[in-house]
N, C-alpha and C positions, 0 to 999 in steps of 0.2 A: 724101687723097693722101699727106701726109705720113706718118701714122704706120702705112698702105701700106708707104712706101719705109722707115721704118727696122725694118718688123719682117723684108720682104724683105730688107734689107741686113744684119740680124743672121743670120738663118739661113740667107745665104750664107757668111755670114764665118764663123760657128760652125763648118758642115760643112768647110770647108777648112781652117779651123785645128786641126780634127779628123785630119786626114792627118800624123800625125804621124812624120815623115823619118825619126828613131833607130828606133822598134819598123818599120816597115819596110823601110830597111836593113840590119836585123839578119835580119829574116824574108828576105830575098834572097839577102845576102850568106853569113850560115851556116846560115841557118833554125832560128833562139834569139831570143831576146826580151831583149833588151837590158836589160830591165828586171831578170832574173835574176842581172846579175852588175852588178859593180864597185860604184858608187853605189847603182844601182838605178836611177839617173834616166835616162829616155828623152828624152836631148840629145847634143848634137854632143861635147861632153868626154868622157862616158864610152867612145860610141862613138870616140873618140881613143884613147884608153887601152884598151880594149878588143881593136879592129880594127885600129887605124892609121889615116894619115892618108887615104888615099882614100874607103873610107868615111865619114870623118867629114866632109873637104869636099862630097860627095854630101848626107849630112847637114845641113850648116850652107847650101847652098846651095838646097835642100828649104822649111825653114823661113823663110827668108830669102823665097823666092819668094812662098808663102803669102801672108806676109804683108803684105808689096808686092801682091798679084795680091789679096788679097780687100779693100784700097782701092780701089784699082783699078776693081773691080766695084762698089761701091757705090758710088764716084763716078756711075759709069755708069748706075745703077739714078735718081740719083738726078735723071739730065739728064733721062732716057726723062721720069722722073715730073713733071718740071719742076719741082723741088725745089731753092728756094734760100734756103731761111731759113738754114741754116748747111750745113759740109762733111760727108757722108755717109763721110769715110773715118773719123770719130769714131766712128762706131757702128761701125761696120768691123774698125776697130781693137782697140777694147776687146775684141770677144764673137769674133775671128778669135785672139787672145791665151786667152779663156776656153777656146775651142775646143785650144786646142795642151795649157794646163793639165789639162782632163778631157775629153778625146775620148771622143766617142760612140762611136767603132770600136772603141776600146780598152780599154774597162773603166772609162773614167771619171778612168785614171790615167797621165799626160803627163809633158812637160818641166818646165822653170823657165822658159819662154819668151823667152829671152834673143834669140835670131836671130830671131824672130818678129817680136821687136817692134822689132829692128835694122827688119827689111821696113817694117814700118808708119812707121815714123819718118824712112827712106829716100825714103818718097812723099808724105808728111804733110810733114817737113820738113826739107828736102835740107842746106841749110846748117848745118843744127842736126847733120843724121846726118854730115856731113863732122866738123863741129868735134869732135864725140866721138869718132871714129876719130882724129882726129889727136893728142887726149891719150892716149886708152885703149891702142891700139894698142901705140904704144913702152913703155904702164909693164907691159904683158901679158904684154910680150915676154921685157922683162930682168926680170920676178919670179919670169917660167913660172907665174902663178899665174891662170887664164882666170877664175875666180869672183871676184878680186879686178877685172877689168876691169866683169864682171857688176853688181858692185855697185856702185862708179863710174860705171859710165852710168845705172845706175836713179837716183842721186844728183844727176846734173849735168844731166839729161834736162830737170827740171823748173826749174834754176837758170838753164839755158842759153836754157830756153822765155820765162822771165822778162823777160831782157834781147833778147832776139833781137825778142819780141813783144810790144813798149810798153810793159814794167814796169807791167802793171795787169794785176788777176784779171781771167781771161778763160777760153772755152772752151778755148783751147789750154794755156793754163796749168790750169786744173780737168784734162783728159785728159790733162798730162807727169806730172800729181800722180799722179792714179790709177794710170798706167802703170806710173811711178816704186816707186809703192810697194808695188801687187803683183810686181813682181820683187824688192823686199827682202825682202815675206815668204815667198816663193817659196826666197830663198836663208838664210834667219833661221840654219839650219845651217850654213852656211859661213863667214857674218859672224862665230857663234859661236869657229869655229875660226879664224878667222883673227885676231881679240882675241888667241886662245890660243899663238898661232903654228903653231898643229900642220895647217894647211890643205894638201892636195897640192898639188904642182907637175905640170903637164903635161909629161910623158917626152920627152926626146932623142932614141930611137930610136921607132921605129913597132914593134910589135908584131905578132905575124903571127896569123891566121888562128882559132889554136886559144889563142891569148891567153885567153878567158874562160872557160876549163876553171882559167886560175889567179889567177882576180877573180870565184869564184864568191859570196865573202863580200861580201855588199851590207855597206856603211859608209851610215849616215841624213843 
């Protein structure tokens, strides 16, 4: 029964973290592929830069869903199954995060999972997703610089997990690491540039519409 409910619980969480909110937004809202302009990254930042911000809150709350909703499910998979050796939102979590990085729908080629894993960590561990919001938030704010929040909470995910949960290696602490530190390598570009200083800032004004006729030059 067990390894039943985690392969069910992986290739639910896979396929929905496969739904990936930026190349679908983009395919609605101008019918372009988000992926073609500004970064290149199919996530709520660029579709900021890009579109503005209402797509992008459509975006970031897309992801955010996901990710939440395919714990969620595995939680549930895991009652049906009478599965309680440990929480089913760990598997969930992980391969609902793989799914956002190389979607099946998509060519294999995703976000940074950044809101994704907001979702999973919102369900997984509520107190834990408050206290990072309440650092990350204000320093995102006054930097303007949303990859430097990115990288802060893949940092403090797994420090926070430490103290929050017994100060002793544990499942929760083994999944803050892993989380943690595929969103570092995920943003290994950004860190670069931001050592450098030369990292963007998220824009003041919202951009309209035909914005990515002038963000066609992908930046890596």
């Amino acid at each position: 029964m067990m390894l039943l409910g985690i392969v069910l619980a992986a290739l639910c969480a896979y396929l929905m973290g496969s739904l990936n909110s930026a190349i679908i937004v983009s395919q609605l809202y101008a019918k372009e592929d988000i992926r073609n302009y500004g970064s290149g990254n199919a996530g709520m930042t660029n579709i900021l830069r890009t579109y503005g911000k209402i797509p992008a809150a459509f975006t970031a709350v897309g992801d955010f869903a996901k990710g939440a909703l395919a714990v969620l499910v595995a939680r549930l998979i895991f009652y049906i199954l009478g599965i309680e050796a440990f929480d089913g939102g760990f598997v969930a979590g992980f391969f609902a995060l793989l799914g956002h990085l190389f979607p099946i729908y998509f060519g294999f080629r995703g976000g940074k999972g950044v809101m994704t894993s907001a979702g999973i960590i919102f369900v997984i561990h509520p107190l834990i997703f408050l206290t990072l919001g309440v650092i990350i938030i204000p320093i995102m704010f006054l930097t303007r610089i949303v990859s430097l929040g990115s990288v802060l909470g893949a940092v403090l995910f797994p420090v926070l997990t430490f103290f929050f949960c017994g100060r002793t290696l544990s499942l929760d602490l083994a999944f803050a690491l892993l989380m943690g530190l595929i969103v570092l390598f995920m943003h290994r570009g950004n860190i670069k540039r931001l050592l450098n200083g030369t990292e963007n800032r998220f824009p003041k004004k919202k951009k309209g519409k035909g914005a990515s006729a002038q963000a066609k030059k992908r930046r890596p």
